[in-house]
VEXDREN-2710 file (C-alpha; in Angstrom, 1 decimal):
% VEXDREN-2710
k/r/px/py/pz
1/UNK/-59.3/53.5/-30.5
2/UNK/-56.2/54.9/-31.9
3/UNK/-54.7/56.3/-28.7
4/UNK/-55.9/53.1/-27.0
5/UNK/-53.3/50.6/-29.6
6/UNK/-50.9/53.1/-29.3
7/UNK/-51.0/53.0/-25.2
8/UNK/-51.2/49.4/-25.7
9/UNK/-48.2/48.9/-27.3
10/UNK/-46.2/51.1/-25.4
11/UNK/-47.0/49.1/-22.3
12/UNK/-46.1/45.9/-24.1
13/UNK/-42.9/47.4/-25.6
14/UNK/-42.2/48.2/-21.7
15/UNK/-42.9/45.2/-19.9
16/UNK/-40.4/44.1/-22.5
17/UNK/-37.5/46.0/-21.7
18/UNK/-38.6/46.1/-17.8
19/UNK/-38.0/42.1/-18.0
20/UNK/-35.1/42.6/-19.9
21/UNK/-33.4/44.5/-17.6
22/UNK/-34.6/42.5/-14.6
23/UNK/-32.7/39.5/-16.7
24/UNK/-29.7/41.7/-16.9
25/UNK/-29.7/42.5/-13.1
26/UNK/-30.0/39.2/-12.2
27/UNK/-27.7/38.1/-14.1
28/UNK/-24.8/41.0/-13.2
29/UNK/-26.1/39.8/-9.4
30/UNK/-25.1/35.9/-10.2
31/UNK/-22.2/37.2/-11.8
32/UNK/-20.9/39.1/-8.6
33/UNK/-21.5/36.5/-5.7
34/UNK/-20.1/34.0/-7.8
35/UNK/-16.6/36.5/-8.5
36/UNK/-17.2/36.8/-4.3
37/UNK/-17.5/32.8/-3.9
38/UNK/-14.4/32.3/-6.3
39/UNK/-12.0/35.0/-4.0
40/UNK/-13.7/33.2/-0.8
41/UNK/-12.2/30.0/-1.8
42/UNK/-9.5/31.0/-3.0
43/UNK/-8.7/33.1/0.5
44/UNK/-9.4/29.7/2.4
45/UNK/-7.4/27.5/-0.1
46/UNK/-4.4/29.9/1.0
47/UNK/-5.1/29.7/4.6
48/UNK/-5.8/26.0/4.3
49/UNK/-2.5/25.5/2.4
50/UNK/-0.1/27.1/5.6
51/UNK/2.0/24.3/7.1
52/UNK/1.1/23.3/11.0
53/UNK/4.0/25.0/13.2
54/UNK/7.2/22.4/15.1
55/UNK/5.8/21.7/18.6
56/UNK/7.2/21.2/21.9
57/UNK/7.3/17.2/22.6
58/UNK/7.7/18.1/25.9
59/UNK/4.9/20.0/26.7
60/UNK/2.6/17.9/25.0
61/UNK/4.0/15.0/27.1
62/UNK/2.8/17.0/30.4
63/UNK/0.3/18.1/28.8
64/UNK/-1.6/14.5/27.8
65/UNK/0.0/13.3/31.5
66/UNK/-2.2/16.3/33.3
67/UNK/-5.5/14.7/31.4
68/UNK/-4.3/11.4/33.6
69/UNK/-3.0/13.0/36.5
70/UNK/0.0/10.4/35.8
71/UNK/3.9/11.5/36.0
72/UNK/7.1/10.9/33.5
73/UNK/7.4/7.1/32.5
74/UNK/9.6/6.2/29.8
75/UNK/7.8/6.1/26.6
76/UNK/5.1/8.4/27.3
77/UNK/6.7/11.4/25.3
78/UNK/7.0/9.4/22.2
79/UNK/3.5/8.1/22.7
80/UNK/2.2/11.7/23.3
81/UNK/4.0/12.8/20.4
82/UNK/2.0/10.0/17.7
83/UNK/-1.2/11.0/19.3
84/UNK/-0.2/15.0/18.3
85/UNK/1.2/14.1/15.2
86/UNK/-1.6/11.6/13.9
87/UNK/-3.8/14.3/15.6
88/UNK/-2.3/17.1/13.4
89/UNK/-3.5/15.5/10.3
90/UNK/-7.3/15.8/11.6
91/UNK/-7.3/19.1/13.1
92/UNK/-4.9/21.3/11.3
93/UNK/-6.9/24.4/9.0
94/UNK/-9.2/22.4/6.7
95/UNK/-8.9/19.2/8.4
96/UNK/-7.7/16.1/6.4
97/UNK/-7.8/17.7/3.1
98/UNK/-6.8/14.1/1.0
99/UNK/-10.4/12.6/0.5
100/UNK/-11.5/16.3/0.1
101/UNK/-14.1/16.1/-3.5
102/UNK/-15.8/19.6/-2.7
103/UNK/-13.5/23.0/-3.3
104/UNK/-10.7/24.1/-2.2
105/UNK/-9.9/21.1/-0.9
106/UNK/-10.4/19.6/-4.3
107/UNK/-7.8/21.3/-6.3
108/UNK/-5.3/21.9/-3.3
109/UNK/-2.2/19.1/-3.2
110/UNK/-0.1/20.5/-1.6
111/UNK/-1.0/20.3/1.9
112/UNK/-2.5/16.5/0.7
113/UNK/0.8/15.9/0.0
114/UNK/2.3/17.2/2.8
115/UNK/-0.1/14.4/4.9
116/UNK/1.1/11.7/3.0
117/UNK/4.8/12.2/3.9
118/UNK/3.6/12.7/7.6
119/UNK/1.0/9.7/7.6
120/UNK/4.1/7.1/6.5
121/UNK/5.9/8.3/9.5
122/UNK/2.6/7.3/11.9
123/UNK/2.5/4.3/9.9
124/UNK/6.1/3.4/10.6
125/UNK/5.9/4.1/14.4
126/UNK/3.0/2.7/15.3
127/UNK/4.4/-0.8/13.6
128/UNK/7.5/-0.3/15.7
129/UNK/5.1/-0.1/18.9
130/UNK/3.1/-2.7/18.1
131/UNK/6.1/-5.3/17.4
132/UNK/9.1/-3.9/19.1
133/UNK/8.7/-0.7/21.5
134/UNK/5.5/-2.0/23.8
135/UNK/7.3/-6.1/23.6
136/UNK/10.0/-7.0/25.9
137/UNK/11.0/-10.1/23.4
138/UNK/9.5/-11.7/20.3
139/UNK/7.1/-14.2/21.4
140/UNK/6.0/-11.7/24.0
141/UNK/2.1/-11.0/23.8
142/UNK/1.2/-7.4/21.9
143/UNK/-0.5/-4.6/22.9
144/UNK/-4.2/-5.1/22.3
145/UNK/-4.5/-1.5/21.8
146/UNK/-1.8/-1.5/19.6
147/UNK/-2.9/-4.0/18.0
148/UNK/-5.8/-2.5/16.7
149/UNK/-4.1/1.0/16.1
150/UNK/-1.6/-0.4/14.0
151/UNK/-4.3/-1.7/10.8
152/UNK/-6.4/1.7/11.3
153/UNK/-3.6/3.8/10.4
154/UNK/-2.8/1.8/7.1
155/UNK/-6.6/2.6/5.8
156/UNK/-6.6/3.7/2.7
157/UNK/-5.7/7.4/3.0
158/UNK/-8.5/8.1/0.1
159/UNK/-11.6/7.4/1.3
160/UNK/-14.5/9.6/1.5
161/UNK/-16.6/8.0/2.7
162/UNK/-18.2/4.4/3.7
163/UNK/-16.3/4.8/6.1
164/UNK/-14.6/8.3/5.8
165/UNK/-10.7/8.4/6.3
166/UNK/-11.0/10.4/9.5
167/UNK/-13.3/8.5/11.1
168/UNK/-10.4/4.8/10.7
169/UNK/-7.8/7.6/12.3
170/UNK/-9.8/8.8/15.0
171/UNK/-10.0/5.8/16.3
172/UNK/-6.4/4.7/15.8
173/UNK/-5.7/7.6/18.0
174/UNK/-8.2/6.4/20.6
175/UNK/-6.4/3.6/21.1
176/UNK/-2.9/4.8/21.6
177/UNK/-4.4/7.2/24.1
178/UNK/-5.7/4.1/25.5
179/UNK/-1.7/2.4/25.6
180/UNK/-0.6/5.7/26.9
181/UNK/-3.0/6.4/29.7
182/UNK/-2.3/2.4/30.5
183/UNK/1.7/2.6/30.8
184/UNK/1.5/5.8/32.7
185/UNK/-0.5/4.2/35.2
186/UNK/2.1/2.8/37.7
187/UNK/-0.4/0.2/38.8
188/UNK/-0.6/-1.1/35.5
189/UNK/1.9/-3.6/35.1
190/UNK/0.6/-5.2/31.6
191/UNK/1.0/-2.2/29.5
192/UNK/5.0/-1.6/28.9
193/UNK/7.5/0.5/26.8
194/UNK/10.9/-1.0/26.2
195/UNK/13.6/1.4/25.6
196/UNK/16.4/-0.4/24.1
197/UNK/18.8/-0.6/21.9
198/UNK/17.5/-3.2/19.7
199/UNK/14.3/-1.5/19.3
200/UNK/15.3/1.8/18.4
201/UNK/17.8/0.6/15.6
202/UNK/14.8/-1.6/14.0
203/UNK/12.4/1.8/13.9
204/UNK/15.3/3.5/12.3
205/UNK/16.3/1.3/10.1
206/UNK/12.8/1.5/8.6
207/UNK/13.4/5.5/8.6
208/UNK/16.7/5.1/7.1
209/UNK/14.7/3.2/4.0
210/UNK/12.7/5.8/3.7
211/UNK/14.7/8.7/3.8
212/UNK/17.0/7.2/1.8
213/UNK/13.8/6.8/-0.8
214/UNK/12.9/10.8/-0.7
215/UNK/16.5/11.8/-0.9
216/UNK/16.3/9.5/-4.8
217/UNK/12.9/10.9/-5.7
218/UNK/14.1/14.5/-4.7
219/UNK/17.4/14.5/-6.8
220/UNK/15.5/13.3/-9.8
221/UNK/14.4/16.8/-10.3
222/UNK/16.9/17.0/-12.1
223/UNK/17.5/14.7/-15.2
224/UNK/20.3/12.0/-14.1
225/UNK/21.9/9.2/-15.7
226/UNK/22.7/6.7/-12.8
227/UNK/24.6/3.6/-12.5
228/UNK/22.1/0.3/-11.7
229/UNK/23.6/-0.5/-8.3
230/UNK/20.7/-2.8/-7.8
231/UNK/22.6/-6.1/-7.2
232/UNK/25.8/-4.6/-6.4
233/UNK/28.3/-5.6/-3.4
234/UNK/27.2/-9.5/-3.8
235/UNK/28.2/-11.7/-6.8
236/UNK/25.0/-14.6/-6.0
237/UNK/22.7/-11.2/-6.1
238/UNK/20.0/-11.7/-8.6
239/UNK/16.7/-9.9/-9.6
240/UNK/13.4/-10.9/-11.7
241/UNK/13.9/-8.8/-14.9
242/UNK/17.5/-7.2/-16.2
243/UNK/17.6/-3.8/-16.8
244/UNK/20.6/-1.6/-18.0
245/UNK/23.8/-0.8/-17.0
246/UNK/22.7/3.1/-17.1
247/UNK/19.2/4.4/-16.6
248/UNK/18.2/8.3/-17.0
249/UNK/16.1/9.6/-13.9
250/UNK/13.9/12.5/-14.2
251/UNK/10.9/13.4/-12.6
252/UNK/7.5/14.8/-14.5
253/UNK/7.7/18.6/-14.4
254/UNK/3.8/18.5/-12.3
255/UNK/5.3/15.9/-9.4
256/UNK/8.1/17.6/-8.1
257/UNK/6.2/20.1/-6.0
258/UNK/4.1/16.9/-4.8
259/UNK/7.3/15.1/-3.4
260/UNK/8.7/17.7/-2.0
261/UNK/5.7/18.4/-0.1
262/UNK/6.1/14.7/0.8
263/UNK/9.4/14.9/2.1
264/UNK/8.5/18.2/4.0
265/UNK/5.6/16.1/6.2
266/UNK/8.2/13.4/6.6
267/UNK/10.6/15.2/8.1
268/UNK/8.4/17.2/10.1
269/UNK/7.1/14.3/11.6
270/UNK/10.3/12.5/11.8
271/UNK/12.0/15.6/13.5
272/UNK/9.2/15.7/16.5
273/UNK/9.4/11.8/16.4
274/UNK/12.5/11.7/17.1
275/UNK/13.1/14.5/19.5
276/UNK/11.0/12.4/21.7
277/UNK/13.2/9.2/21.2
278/UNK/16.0/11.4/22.5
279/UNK/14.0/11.9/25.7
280/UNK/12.8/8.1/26.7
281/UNK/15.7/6.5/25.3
282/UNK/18.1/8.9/27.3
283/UNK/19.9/6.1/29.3
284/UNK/20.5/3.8/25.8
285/UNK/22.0/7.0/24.4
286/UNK/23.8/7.9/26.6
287/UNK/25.7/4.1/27.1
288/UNK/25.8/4.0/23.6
289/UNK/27.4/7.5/23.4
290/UNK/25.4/8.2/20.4
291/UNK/23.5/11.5/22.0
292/UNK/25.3/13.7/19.5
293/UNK/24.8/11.4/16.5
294/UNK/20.8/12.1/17.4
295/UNK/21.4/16.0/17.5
296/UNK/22.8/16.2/14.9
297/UNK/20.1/14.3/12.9
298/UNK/17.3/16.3/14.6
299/UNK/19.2/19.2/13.7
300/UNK/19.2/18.7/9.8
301/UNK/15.7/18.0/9.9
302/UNK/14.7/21.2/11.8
303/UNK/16.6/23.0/8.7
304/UNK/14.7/21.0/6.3
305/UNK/11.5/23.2/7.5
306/UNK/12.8/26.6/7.1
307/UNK/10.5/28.4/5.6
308/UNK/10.0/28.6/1.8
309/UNK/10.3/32.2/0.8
310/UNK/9.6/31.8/-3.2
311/UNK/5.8/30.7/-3.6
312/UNK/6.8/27.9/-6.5
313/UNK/8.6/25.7/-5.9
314/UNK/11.7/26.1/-8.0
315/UNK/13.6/23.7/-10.4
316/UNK/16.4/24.9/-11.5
317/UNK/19.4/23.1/-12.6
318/UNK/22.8/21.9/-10.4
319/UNK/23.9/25.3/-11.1
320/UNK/21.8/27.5/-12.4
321/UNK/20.4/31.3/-11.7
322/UNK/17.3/29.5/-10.5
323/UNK/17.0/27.4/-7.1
324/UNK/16.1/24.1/-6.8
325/UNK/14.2/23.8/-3.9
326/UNK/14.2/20.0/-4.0
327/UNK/18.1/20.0/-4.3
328/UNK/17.9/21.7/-1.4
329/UNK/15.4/19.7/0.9
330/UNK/17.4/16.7/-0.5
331/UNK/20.8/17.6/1.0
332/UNK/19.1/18.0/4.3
333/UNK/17.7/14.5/3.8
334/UNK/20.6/13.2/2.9
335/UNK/22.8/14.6/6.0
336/UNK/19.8/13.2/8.3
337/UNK/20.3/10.0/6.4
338/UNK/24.2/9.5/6.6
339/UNK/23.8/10.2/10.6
340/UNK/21.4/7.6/11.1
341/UNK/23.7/4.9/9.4
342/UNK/26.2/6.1/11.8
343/UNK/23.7/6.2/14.8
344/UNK/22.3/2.8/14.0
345/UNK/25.8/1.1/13.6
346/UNK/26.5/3.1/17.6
347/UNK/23.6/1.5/19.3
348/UNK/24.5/-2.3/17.8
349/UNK/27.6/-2.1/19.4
350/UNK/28.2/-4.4/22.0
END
């Protein structure tokens, strides 16, 4: 009877520790595929994070005009290059990462970032199509595939779901494919792209606002005090609420990576955009004499997306030991900027 308790609790006192260390194990085996699943997403948010490469506008041209066996027309390399731009936004590592709510999308914002500055260029262009590139005059009749591209790419870039952003973009793209397969069909007479000189200073007069925007936002990494020019240059120039002679500008310490992401996607949409301009509106340019006032913008911008060695981006002051990266990317702004003023008031001459 003795022997028997005593065996009895031994066995007891065993299973105890048995199931304590089968706890532990467990545990220590939760413990390591989560540390794996942490590095896993990490490693992806870092690949997901890279910036799409600069891409030949001209070889996408052919390349969309081999899917319809169709030639050169003018306007089909700045129509390619939307559809590879908008297209970028969709199929670059990780997809459209904006509406992501699952990791590492979710705590990336960067790259989200990066699409917004890109997705106001689409924006932009496809408005100019729709009312100025693909019309010969004002009251002419629009595009019905512009038309309807035009609204899908001002969804709200946010949405998850019900419907899902992607799903609004996909089809914007759809239908500029359809507007490009249609004027590079030489049959087609109803489908049109007007290179002129009207045109093309409307489009850039809109990019000239909104460089001119990024270039303010970028500076203001810095703290400024800046004169309110708001009303200046006209005496009748009024506005809803005064403000002060002298505001101070400084941007919150957690944006200024976020704009200068912005700006990056801007540019690097603006520089492919417009290295297609230079292509279908050759002959305006070249009347206009304003081909090197277009280099020379392209060029800034392709020096805006040198690469970023430092992995923070860095706000140092004016002149201090430390870089300001968004000094830097606003200079280049601000160049690109200055030679569209000059490139604008070219192709309004008479």
């Amino acid at each position: 009877m003795f022997w028997t308790n005593i065996k009895q609790k031994f066995s007891s006192i065993r299973s105890v520790f048995s199931f304590s260390n089968e706890g532990g194990f467990t545990r220590k085996l939760l413990g390591t595929g989560l540390g794996f699943l942490v590095i896993l997403i990490l490693i992806v948010g870092m690949y997901w994070s890279s910036e799409p490469a600069p891409f030949s506008v001209v070889q996408n041209s052919n390349q969309q005009l081999s899917k319809t066996s169709s030639d050169y027309v003018v306007g089909s390399v700045t129509t390619a290059t939307l559809i590879r731009v908008a297209g970028t936004l969709l199929d670059k590592p990780g997809g459209y990462l904006t509406n992501d709510v699952m990791p590492p999308g979710l705590y990336l914002d960067n790259i989200p970032n990066w699409e917004f500055g890109v997705l106001v260029q689409v924006r932009d262009l496809s408005r100019a199509m729709r009312e100025s590139f693909s019309r010969s005059q004002s009251q002419s009749r629009e595009d019905p595939d512009l038309i309807l591209a035009e609204p899908n790419f001002h969804f709200d870039n946010n949405s998850w779901l019900f419907p899902p952003t992607e799903n609004e973009y996909s089809n914007a793209i759809e239908h500029v494919e359809s507007y490009f397969t249609r004027i590079a069909d030489p049959l087609n007479v109803d489908a049109q792209f007007f290179a002129r000189a009207d045109n093309l200073s409307s489009w850039l007069l809109d990019v000239e606002s909104r460089l001119g925007s990024l270039s303010q936002r970028l500076s203001a990494s810095v703290k400024q005090q800046r004169i309110n020019l708001d009303t200046a240059g006209e005496q009748g120039a009024v506005q809803s609420t005064s403000v002060r002679r002298e505001i101070s500008v400084k941007t919150p310490w957690l944006e200024i990576d976020d704009i200068f992401y912005e700006a990056r996607g801007a540019t690097w949409a603006l520089m492919h955009f417009l290295q297609a301009v230079e292509i279908d509106f050759q002959q305006v340019l070249q009347d206009k004499n304003a081909e090197a006032s277009l280099s020379q913008i392209i060029r800034e911008l392709e020096a805006s997306q040198r690469s970023i060695v430092f992995p923070v981006i860095l706000n140092g002051s004016g002149f201090g030991i430390f870089a300001n990266h968004s000094l830097a990317m606003a200079n280049y702004i601000s160049r690109a900027n200055a030679a569209i003023i000059d490139l604008r008031s070219l192709l309004l001459r008479g």
